[in-house]
MDAnalysis code that builds the backbone (N, CA, C; Angstrom):
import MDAnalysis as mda
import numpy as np

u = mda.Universe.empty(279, n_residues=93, atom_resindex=np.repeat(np.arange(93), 3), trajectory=True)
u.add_TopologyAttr("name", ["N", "CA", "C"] * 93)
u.add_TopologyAttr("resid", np.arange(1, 94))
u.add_TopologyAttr("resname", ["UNK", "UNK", "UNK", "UNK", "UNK", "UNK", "UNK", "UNK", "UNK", "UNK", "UNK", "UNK", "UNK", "UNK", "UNK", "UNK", "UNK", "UNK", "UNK", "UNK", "UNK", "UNK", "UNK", "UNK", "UNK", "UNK", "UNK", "UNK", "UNK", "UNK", "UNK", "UNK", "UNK", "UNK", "UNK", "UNK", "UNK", "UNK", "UNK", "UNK", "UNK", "UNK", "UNK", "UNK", "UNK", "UNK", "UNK", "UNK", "UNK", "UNK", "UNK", "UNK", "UNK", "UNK", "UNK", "UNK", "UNK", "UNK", "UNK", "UNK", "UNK", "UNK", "UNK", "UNK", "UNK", "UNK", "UNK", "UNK", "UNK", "UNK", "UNK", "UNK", "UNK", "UNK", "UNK", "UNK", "UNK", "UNK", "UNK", "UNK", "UNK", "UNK", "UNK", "UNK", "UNK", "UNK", "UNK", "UNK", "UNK", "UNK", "UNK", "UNK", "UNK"])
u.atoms.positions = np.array([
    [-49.643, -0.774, 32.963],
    [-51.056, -1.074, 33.139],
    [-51.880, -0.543, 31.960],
    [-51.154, 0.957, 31.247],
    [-52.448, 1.500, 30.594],
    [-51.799, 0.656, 28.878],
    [-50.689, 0.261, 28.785],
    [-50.285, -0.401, 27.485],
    [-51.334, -2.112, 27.322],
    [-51.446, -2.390, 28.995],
    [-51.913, -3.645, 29.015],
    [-53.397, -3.981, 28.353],
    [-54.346, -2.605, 28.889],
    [-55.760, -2.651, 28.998],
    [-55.718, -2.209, 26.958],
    [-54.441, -1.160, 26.620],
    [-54.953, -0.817, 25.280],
    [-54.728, -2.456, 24.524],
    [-53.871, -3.229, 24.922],
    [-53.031, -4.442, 23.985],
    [-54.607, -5.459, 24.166],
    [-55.210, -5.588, 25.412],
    [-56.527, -6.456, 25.286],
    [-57.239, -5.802, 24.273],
    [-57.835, -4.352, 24.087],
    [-58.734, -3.648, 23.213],
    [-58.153, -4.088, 21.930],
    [-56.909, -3.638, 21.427],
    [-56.539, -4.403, 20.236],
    [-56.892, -5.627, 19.529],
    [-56.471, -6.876, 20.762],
    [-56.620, -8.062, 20.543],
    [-58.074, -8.551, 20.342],
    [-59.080, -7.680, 21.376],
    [-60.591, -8.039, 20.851],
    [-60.934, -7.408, 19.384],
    [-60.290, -6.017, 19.139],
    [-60.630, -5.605, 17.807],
    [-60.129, -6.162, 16.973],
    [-59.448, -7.150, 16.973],
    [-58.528, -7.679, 15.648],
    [-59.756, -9.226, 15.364],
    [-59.957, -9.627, 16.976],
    [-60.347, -10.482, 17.074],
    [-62.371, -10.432, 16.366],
    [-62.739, -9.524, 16.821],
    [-64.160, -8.959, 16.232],
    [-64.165, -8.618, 14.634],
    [-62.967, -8.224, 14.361],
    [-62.699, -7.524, 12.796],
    [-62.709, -9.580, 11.987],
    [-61.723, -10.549, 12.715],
    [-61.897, -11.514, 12.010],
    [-63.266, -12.357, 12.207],
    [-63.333, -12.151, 13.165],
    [-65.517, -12.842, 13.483],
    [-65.957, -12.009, 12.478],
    [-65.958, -11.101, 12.436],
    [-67.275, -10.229, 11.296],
    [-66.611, -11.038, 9.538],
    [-65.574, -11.015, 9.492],
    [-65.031, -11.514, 8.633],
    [-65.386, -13.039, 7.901],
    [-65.437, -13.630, 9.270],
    [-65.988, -15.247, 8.992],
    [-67.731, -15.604, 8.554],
    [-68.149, -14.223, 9.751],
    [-69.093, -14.153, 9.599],
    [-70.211, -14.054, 8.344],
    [-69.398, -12.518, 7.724],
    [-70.124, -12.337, 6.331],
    [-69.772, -13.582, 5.399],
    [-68.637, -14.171, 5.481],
    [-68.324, -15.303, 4.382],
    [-69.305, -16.440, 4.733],
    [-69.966, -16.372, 5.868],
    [-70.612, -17.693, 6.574],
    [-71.701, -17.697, 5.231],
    [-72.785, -16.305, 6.073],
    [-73.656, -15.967, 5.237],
    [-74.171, -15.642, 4.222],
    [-73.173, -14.808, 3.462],
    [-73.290, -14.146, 2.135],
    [-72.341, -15.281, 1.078],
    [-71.392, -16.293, 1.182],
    [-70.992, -16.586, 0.070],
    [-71.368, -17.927, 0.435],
    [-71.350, -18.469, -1.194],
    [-71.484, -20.082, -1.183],
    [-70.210, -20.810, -1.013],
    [-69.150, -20.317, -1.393],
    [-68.239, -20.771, -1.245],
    [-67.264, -20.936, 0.502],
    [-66.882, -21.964, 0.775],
    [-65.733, -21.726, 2.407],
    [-65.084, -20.997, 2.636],
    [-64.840, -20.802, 3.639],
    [-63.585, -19.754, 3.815],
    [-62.521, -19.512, 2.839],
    [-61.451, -20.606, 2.832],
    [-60.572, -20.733, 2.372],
    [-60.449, -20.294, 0.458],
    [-61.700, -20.352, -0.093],
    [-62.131, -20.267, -1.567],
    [-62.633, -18.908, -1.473],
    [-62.990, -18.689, -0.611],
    [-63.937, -17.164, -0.884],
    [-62.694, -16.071, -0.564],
    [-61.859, -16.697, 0.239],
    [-60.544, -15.735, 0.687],
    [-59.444, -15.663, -0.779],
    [-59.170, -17.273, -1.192],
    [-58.645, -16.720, -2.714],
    [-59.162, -16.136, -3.694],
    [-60.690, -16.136, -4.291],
    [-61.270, -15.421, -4.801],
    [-61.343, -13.849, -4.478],
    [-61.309, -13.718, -3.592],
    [-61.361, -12.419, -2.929],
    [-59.951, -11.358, -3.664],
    [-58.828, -12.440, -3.346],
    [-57.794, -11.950, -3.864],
    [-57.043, -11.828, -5.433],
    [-57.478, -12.902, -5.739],
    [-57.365, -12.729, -7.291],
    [-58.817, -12.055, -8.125],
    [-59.779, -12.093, -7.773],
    [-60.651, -10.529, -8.073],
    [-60.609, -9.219, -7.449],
    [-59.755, -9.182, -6.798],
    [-59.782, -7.483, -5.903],
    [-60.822, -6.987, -5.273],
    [-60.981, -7.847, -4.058],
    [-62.156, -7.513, -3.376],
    [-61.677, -7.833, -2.193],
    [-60.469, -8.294, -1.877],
    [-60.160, -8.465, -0.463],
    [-60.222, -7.586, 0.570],
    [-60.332, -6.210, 0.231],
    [-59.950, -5.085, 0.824],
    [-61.895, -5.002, 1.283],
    [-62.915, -4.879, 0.525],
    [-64.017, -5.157, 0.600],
    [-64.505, -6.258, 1.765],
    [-63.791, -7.109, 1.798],
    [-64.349, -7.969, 3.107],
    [-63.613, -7.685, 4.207],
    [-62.519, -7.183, 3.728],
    [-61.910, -7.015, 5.496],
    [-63.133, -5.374, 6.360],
    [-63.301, -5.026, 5.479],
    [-64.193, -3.441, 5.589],
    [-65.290, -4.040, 6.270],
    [-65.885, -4.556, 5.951],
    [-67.374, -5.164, 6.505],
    [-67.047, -6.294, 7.285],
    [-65.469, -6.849, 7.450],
    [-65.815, -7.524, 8.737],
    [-65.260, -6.337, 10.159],
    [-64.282, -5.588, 9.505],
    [-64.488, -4.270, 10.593],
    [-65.299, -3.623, 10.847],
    [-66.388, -3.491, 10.410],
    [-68.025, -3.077, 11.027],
    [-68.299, -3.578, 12.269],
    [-67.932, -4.974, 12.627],
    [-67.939, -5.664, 13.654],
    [-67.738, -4.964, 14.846],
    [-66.201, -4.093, 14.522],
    [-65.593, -3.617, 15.507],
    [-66.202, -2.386, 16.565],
    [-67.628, -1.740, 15.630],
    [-68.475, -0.932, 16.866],
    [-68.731, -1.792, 17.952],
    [-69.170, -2.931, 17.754],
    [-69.905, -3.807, 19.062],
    [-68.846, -3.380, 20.192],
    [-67.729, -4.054, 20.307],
    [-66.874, -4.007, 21.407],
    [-66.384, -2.488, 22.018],
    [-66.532, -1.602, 20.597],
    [-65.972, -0.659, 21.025],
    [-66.802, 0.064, 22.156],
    [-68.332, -0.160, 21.156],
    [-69.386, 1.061, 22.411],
    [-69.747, -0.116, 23.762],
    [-69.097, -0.842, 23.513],
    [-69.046, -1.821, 25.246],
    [-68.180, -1.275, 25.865],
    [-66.983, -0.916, 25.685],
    [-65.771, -0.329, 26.223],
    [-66.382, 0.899, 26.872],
    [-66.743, 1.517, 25.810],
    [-67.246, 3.154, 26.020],
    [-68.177, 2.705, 27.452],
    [-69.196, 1.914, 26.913],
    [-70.604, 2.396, 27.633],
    [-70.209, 1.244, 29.557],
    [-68.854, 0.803, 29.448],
    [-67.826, 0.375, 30.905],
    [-67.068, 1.345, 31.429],
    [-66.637, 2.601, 30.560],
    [-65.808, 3.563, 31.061],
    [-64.206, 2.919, 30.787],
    [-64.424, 2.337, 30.092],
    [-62.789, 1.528, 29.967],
    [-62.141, 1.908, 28.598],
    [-61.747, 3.465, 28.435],
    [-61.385, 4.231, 27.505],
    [-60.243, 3.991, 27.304],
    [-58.966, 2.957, 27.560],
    [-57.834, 2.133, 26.947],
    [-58.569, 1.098, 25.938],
    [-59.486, 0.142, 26.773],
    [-59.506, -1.058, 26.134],
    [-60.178, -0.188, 24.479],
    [-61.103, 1.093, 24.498],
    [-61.820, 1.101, 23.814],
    [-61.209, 1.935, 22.216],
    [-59.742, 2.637, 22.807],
    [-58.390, 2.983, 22.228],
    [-57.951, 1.658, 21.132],
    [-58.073, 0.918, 22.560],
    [-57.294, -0.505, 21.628],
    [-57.938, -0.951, 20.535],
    [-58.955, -0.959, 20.427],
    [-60.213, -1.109, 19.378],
    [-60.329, -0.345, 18.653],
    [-59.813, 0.987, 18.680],
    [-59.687, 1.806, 17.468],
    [-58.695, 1.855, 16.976],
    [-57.416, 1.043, 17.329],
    [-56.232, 0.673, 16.753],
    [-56.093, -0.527, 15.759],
    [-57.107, -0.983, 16.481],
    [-57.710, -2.111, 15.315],
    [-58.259, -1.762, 14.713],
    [-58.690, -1.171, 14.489],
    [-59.473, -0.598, 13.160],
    [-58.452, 0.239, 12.029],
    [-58.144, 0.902, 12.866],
    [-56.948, 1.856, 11.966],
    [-56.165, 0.500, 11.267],
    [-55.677, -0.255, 12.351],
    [-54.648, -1.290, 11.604],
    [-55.488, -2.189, 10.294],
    [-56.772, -2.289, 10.455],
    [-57.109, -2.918, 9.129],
    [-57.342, -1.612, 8.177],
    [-57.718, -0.366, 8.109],
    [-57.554, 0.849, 7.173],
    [-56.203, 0.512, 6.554],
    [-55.570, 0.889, 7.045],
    [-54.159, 0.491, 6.773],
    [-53.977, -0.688, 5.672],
    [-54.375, -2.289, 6.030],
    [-54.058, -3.061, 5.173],
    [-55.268, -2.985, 4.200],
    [-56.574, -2.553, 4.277],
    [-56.804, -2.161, 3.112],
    [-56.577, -0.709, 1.992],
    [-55.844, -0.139, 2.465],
    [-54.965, 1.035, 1.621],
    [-54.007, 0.001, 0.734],
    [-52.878, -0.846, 2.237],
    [-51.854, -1.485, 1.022],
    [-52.359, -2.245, 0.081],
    [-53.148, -3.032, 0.098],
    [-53.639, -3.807, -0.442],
    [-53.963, -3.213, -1.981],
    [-55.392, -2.032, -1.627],
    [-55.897, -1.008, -2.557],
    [-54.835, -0.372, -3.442],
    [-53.813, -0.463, -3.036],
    [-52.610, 1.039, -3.762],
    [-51.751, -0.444, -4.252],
    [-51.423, -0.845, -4.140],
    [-49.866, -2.264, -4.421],
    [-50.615, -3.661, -5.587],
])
């Protein structure tokens, strides 16, 4: 039960980390998704948008918190860690 409630928190934080993601590309670039994501990568800035679309990830979290549902809100900080993470590899490789 308590692997279940953290695996939903995850899945919304992964899921909020890529909305914030789409999001800033909506607004801030001229270019589509798909162009602003290769640019991203062949200028070294990919690590930069995944960061600010994990900003996203407070919303859900202080919903969790402010429900008392301190798995789901775990799971959401696992998502977060898990994009730290790929922007380290990313940053260092």
């Amino acid at each position: 039960m308590i692997k279940r409630k953290i695996l939903i928190g995850f899945l919304t934080g992964i899921f909020a980390n890529s909305a914030g993601i789409f999001l800033y590309i909506s607004f801030f670039s001229e270019m589509n998704l798909a162009s602003t994501i290769k640019d991203a990568v062949k200028n070294d800035y990919l690590g930069k948008v995944i960061a600010l679309g994990a900003a996203l990830n407070f919303l859900p979290f202080f919903i969790f918190l402010k429900k008392d549902q301190i798995y789901q809100a775990r799971g959401v900080i696992l998502a977060s860690l898990l994009s730290a993470i790929t922007i380290a590899v990313i940053k260092f490789l």
